[in-house]
Biopython code that builds the backbone (N, CA, C, O; Angstrom):
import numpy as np
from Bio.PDB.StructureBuilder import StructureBuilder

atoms = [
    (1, "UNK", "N", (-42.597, 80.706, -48.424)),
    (1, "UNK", "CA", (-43.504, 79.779, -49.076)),
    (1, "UNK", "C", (-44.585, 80.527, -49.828)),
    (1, "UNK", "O", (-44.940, 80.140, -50.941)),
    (2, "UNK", "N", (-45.108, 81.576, -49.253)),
    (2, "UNK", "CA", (-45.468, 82.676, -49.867)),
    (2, "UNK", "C", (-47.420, 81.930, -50.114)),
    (2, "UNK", "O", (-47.961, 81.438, -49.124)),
    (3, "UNK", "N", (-47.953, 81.962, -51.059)),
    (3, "UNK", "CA", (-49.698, 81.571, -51.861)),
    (3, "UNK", "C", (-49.648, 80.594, -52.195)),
    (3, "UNK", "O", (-50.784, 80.234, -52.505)),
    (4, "UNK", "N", (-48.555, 79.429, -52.424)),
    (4, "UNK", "CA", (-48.599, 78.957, -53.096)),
    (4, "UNK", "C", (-49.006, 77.081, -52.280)),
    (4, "UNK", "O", (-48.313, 76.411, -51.513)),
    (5, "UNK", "N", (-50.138, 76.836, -52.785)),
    (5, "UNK", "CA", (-50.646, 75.768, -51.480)),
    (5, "UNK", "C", (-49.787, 74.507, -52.509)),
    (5, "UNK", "O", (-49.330, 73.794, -51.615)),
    (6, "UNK", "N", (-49.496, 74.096, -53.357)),
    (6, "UNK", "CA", (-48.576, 73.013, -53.653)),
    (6, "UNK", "C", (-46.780, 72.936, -52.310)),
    (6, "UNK", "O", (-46.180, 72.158, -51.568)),
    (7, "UNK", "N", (-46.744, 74.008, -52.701)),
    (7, "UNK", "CA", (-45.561, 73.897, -51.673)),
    (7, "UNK", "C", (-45.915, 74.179, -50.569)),
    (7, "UNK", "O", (-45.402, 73.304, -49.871)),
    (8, "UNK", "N", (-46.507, 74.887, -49.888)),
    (8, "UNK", "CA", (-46.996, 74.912, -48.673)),
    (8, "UNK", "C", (-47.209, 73.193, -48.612)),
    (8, "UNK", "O", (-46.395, 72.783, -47.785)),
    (9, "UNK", "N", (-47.700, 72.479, -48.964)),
    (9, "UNK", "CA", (-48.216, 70.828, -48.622)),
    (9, "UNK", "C", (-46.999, 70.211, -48.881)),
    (9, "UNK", "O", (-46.830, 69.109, -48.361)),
    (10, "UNK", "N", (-45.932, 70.773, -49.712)),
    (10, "UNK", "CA", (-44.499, 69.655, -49.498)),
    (10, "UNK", "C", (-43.523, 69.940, -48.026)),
    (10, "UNK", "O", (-42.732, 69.255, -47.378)),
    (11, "UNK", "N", (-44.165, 71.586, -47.901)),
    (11, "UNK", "CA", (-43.215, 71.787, -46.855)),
    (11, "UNK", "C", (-43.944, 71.110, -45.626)),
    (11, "UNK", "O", (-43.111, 70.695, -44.820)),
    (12, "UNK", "N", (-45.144, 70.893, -45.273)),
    (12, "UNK", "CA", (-45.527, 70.557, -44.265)),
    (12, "UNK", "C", (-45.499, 68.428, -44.076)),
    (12, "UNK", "O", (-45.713, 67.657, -43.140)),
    (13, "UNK", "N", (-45.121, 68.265, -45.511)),
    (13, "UNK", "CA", (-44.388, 66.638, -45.008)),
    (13, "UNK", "C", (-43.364, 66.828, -45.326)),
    (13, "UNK", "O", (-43.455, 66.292, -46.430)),
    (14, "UNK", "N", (-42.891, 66.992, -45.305)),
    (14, "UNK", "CA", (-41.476, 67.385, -44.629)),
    (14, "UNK", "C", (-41.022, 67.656, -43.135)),
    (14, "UNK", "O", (-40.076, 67.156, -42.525)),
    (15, "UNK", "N", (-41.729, 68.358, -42.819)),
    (15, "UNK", "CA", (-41.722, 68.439, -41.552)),
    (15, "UNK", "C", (-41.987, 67.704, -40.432)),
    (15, "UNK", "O", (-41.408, 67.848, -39.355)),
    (16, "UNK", "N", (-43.151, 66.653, -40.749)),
    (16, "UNK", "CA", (-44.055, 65.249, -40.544)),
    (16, "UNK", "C", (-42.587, 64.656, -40.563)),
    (16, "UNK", "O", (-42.066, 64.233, -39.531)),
    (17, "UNK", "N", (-41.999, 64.648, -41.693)),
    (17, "UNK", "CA", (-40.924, 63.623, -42.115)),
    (17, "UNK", "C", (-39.718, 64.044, -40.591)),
    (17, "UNK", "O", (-39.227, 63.233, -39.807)),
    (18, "UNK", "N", (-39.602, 65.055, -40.606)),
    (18, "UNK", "CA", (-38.460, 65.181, -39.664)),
    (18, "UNK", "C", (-38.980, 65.075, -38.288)),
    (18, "UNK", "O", (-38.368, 65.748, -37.459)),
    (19, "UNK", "N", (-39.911, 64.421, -37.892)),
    (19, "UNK", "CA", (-40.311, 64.012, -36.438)),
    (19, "UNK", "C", (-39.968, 62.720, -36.513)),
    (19, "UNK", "O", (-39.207, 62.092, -35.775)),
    (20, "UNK", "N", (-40.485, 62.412, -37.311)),
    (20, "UNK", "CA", (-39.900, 60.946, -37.667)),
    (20, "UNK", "C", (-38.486, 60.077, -37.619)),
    (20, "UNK", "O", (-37.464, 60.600, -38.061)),
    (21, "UNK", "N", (-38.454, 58.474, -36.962)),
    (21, "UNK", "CA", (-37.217, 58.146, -36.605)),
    (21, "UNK", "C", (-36.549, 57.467, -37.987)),
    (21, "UNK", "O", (-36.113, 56.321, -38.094)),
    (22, "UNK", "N", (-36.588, 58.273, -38.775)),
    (22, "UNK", "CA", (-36.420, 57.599, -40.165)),
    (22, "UNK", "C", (-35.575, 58.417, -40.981)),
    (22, "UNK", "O", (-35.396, 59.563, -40.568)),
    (23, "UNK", "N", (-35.090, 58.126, -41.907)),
    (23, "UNK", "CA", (-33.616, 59.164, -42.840)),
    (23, "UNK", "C", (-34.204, 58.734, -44.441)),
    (23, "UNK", "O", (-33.984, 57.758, -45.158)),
    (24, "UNK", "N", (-35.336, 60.373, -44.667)),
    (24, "UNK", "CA", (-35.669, 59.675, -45.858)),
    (24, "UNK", "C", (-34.484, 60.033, -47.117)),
    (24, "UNK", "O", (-33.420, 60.620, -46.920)),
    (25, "UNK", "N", (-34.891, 59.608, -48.192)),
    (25, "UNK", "CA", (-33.801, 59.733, -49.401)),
    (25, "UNK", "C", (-34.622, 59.937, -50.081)),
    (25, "UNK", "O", (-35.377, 58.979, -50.250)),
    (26, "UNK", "N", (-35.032, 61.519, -51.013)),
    (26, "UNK", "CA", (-35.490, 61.220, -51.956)),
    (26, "UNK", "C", (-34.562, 61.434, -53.376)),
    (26, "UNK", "O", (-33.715, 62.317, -53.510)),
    (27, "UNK", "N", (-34.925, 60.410, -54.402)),
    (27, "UNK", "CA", (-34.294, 60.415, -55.566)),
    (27, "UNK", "C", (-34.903, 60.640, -56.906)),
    (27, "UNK", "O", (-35.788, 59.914, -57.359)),
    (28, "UNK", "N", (-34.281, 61.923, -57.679)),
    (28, "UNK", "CA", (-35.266, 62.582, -58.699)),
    (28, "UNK", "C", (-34.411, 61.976, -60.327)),
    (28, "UNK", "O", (-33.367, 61.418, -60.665)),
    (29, "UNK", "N", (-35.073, 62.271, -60.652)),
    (29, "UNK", "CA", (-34.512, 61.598, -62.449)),
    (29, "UNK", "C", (-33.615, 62.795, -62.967)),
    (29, "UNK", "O", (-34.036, 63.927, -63.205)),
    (30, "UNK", "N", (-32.350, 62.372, -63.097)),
    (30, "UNK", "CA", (-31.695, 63.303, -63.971)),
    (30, "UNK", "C", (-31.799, 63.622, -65.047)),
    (30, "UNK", "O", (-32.765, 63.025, -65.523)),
    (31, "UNK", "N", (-31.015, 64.705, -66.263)),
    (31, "UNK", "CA", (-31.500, 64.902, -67.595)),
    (31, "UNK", "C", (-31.486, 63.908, -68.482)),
    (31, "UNK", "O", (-31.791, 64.389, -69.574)),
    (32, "UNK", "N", (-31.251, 62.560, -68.577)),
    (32, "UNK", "CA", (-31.164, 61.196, -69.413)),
    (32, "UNK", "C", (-32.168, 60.658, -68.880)),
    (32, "UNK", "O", (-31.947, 59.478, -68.608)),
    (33, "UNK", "N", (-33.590, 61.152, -68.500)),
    (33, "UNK", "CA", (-34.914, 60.373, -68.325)),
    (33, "UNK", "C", (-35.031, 59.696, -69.333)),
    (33, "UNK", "O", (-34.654, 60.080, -70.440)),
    (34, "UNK", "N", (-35.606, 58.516, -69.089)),
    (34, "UNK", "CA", (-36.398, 58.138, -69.887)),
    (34, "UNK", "C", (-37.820, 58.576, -70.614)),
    (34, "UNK", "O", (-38.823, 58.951, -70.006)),
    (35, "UNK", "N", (-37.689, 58.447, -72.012)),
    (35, "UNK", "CA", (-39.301, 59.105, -72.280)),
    (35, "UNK", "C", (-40.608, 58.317, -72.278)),
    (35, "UNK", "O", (-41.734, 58.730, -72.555)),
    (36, "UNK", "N", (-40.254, 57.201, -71.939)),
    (36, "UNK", "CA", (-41.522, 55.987, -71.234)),
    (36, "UNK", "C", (-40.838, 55.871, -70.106)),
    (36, "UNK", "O", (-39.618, 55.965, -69.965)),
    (37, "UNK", "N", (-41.773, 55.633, -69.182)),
    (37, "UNK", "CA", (-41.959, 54.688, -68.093)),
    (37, "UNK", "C", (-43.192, 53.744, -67.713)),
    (37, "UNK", "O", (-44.310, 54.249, -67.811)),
    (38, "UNK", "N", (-43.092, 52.463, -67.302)),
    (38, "UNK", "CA", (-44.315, 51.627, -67.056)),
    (38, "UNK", "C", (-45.465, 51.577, -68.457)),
    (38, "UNK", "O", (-46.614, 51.143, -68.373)),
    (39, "UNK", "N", (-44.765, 52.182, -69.830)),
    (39, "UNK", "CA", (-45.622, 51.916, -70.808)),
    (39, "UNK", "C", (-46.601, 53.963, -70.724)),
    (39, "UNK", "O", (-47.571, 54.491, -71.266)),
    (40, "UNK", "N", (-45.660, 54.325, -69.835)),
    (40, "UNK", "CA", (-46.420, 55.585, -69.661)),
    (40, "UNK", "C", (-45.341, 57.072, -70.140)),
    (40, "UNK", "O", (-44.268, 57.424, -69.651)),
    (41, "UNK", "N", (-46.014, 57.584, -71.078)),
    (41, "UNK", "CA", (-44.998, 59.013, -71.608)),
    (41, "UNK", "C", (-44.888, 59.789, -70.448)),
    (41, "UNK", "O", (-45.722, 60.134, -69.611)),
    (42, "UNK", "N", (-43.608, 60.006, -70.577)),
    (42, "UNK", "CA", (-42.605, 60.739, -69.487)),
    (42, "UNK", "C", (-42.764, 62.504, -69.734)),
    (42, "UNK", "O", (-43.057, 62.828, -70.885)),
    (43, "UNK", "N", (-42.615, 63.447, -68.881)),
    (43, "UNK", "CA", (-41.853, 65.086, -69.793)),
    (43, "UNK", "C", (-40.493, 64.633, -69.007)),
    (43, "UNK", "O", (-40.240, 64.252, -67.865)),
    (44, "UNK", "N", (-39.447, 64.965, -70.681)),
    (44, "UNK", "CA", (-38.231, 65.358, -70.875)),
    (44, "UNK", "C", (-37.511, 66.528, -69.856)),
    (44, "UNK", "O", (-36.283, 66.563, -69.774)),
    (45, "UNK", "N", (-38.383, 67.503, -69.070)),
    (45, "UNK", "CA", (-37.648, 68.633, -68.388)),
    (45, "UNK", "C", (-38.404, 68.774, -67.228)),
    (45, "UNK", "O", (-39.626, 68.654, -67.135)),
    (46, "UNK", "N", (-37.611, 69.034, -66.355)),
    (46, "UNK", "CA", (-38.167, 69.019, -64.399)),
    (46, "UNK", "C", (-39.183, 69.608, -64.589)),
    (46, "UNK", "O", (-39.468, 70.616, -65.235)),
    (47, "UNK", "N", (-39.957, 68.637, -63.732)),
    (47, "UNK", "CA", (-41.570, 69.348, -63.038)),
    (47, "UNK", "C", (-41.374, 71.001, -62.482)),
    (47, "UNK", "O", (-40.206, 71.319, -62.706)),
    (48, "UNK", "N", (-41.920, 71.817, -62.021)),
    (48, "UNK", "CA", (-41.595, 73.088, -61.773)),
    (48, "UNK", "C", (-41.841, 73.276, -60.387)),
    (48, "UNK", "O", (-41.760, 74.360, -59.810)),
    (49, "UNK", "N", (-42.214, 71.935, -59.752)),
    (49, "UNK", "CA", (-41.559, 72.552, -58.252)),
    (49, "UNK", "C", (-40.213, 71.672, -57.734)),
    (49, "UNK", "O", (-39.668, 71.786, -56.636)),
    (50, "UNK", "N", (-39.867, 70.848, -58.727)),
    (50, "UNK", "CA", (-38.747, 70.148, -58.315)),
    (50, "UNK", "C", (-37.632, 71.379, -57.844)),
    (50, "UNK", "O", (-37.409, 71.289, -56.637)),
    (51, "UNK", "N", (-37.228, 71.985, -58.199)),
    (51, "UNK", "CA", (-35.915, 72.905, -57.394)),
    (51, "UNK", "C", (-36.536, 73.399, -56.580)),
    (51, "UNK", "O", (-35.755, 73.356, -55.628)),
    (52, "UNK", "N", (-37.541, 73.929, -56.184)),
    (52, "UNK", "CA", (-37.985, 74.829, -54.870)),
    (52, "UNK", "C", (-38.197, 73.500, -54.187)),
    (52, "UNK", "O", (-38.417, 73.870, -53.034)),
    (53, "UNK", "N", (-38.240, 72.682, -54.183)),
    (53, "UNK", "CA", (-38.552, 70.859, -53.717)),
    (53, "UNK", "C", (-37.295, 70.320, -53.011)),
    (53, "UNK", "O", (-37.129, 69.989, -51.837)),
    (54, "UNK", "N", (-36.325, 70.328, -54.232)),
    (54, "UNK", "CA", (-34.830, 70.045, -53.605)),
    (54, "UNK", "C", (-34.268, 71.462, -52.464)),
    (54, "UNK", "O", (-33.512, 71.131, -51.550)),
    (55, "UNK", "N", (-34.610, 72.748, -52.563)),
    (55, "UNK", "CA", (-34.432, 73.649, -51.562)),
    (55, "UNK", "C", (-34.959, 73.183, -50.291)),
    (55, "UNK", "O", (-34.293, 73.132, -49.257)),
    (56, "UNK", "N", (-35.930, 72.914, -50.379)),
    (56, "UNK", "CA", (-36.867, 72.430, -48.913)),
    (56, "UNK", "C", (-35.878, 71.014, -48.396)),
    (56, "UNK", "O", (-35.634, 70.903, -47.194)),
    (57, "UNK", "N", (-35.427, 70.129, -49.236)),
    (57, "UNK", "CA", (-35.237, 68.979, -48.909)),
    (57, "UNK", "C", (-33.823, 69.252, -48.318)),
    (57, "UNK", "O", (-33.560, 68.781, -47.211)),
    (58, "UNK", "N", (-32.888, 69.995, -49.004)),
    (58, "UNK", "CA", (-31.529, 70.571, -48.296)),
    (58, "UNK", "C", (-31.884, 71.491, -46.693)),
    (58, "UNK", "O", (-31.316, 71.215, -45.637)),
    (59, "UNK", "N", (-32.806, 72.462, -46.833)),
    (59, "UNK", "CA", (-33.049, 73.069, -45.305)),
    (59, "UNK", "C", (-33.392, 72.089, -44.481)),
    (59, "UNK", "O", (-32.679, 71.925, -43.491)),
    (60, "UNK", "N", (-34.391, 71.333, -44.657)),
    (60, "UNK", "CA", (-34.590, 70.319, -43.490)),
    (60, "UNK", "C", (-33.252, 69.308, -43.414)),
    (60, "UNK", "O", (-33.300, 68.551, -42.444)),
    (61, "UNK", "N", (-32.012, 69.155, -44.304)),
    (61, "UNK", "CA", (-31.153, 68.289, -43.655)),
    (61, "UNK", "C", (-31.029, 67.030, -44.123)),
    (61, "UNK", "O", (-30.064, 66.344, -43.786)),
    (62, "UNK", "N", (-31.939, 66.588, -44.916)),
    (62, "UNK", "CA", (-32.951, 65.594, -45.794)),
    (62, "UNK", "C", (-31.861, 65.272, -46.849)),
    (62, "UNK", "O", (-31.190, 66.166, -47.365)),
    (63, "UNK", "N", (-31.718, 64.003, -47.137)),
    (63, "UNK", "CA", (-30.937, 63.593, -48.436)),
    (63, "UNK", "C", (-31.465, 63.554, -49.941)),
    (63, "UNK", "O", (-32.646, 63.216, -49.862)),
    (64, "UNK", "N", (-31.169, 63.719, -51.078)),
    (64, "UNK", "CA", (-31.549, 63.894, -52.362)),
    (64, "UNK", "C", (-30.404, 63.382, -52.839)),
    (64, "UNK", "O", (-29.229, 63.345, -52.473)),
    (65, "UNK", "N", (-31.255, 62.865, -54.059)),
    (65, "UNK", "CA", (-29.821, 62.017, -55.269)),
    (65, "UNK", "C", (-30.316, 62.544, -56.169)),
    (65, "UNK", "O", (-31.475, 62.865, -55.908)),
    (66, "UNK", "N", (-29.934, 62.858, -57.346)),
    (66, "UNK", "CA", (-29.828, 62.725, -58.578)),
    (66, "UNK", "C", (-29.789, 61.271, -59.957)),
    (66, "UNK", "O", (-28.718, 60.946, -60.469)),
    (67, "UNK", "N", (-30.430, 60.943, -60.142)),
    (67, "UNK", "CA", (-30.213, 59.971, -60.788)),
    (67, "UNK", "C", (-29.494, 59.710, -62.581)),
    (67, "UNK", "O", (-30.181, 59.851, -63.593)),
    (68, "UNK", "N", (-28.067, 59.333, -62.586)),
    (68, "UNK", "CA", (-27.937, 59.586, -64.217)),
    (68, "UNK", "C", (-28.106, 58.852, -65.375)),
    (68, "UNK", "O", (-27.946, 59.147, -66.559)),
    (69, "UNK", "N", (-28.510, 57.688, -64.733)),
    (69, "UNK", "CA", (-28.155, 56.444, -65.638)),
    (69, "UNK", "C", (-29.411, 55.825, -64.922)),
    (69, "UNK", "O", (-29.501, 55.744, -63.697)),
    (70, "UNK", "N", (-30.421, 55.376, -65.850)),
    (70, "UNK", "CA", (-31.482, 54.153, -65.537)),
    (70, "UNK", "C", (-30.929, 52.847, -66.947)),
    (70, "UNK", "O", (-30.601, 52.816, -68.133)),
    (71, "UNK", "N", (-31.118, 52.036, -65.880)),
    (71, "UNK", "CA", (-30.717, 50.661, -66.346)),
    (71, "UNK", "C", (-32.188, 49.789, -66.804)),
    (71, "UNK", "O", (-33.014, 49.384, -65.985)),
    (72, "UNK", "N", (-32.235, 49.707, -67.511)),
    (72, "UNK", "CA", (-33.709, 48.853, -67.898)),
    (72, "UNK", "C", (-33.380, 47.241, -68.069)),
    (72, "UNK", "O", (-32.590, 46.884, -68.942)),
    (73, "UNK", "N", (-33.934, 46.413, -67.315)),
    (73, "UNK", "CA", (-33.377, 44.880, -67.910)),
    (73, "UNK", "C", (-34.267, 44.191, -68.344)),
    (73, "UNK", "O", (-34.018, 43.075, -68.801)),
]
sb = StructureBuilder()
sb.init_structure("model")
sb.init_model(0)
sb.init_chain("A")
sb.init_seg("    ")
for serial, (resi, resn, name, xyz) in enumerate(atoms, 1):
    if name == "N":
        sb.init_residue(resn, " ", resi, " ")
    sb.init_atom(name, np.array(xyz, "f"), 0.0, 1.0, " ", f" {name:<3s}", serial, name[0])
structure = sb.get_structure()
């Protein structure tokens, strides 16, 4: 985890999370984001702790989706 106090604070809910009697899912936006959401501008390319994010979420055992297709109605 090394200096870095952003991930240091994902890894430690995470950990919160796995005491817990619960099976979380988290689900990240694939490369067909949208460039609005809620009337609000989106960035086009992963946040920069999303993969060291999805690493943490695979060691703890933790489920992740990918999302490819948003449906707007």
């Amino acid at each position: 985890m090394g200096e870095n106090p952003e991930l240091r604070t994902l890894f430690h809910h995470l950990a919160r999370l796995l005491q817990m009697c619960i099976i979380p899912v988290f689900v990240f936006d694939g490369p067909d984001r949208p460039h609005h959401k809620q009337g609000k501008k989106v960035l086009t390319k992963p946040h920069w702790l999303t993969s060291r994010f999805k690493e943490f979420i695979d060691a703890f055992g933790f489920y992740s989706h990918m999302v490819k297709f948003l449906f707007i109605y």
